[in-house]
C-alpha positions as CSV (number, residue, x, y, z in Angstrom):
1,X,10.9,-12.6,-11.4
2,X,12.0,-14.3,-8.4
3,X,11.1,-11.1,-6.4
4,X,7.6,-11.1,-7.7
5,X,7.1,-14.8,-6.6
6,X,8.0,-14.1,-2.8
7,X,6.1,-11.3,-2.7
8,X,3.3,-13.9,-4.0
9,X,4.1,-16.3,-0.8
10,X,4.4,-13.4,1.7
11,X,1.1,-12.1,0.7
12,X,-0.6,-16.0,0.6
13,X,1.2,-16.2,4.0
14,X,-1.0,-12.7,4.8
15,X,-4.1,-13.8,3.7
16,X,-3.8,-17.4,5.6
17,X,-2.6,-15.0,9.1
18,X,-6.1,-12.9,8.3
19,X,-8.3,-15.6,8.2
20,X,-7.1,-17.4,11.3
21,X,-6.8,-14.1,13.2
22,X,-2.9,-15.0,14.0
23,X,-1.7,-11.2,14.4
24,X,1.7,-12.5,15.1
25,X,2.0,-13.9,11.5
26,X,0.1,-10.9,10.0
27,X,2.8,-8.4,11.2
28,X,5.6,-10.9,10.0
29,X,3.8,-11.2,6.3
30,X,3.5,-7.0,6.4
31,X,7.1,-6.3,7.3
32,X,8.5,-9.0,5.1
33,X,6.2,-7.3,2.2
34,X,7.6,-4.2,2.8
35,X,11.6,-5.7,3.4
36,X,11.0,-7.1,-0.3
37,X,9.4,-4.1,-1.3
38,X,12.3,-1.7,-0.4
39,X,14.7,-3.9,-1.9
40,X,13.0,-3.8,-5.1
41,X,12.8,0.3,-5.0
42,X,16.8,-0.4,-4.3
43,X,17.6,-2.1,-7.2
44,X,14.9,0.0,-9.3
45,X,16.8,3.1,-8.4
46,X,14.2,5.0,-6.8
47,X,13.2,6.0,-3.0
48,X,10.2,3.7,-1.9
49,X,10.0,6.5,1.1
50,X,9.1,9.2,-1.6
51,X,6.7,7.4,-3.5
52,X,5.5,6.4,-0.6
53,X,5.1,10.3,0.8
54,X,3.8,11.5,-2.6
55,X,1.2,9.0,-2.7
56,X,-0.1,10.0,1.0
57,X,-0.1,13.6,-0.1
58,X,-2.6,12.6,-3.1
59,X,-4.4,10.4,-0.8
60,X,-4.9,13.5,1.2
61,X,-6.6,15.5,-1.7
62,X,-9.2,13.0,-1.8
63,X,-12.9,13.4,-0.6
64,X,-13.9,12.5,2.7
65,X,-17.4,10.9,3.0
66,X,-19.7,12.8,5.0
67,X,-20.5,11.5,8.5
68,X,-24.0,9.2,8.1
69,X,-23.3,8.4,4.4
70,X,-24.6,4.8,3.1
71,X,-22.4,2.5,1.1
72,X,-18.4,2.5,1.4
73,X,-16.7,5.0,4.2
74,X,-13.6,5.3,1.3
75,X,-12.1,8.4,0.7
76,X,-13.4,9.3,-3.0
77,X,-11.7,11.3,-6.3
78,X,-13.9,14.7,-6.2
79,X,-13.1,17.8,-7.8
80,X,-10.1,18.9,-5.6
81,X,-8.2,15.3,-6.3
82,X,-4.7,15.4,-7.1
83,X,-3.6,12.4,-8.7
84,X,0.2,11.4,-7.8
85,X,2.8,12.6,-9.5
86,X,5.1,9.5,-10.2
87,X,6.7,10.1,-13.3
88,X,9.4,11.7,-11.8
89,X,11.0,8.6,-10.1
């Protein structure tokens, strides 16, 4: 549980660097999310960098929005999506 909680500050500390534009303190937050991220992939017994590439090659499946389209410029599920395959880690 102690993980979880300074994953908790980091990402407060995130939010605060955001809002006050400090890109210095954003790119500490980020790499100190991902540090404590990696470490719990570790002790999980998994490979954060495969999850990680499986997830971008679903992400890639999704929808682009055409160019000139109202309302959010996210990547959507259409018919081709290909939802990641995670069970295997």
């Amino acid at each position: 549980m102690d993980r979880w909680k300074l994953k908790h500050e980091e990402l407060l500390e995130l939010l605060e660097a955001l809002f006050t534009g400090n890109r210095e303190k954003m790119i500490d937050a980020i790499g100190d999310l991902a540090y404590l991220c990696y470490g719990t992939a570790e002790i999980m017994k998994f490979s954060l960098e495969d999850v990680l590439r499986e997830i971008h090659r679903s992400n890639m499946t999704k929808d682009k929005p055409q160019p000139g389209t109202l309302g959010p410029v996210k990547p959507f599920k259409g018919l081709g999506y290909d939802p990641p395959h995670l069970r295997k880690f």
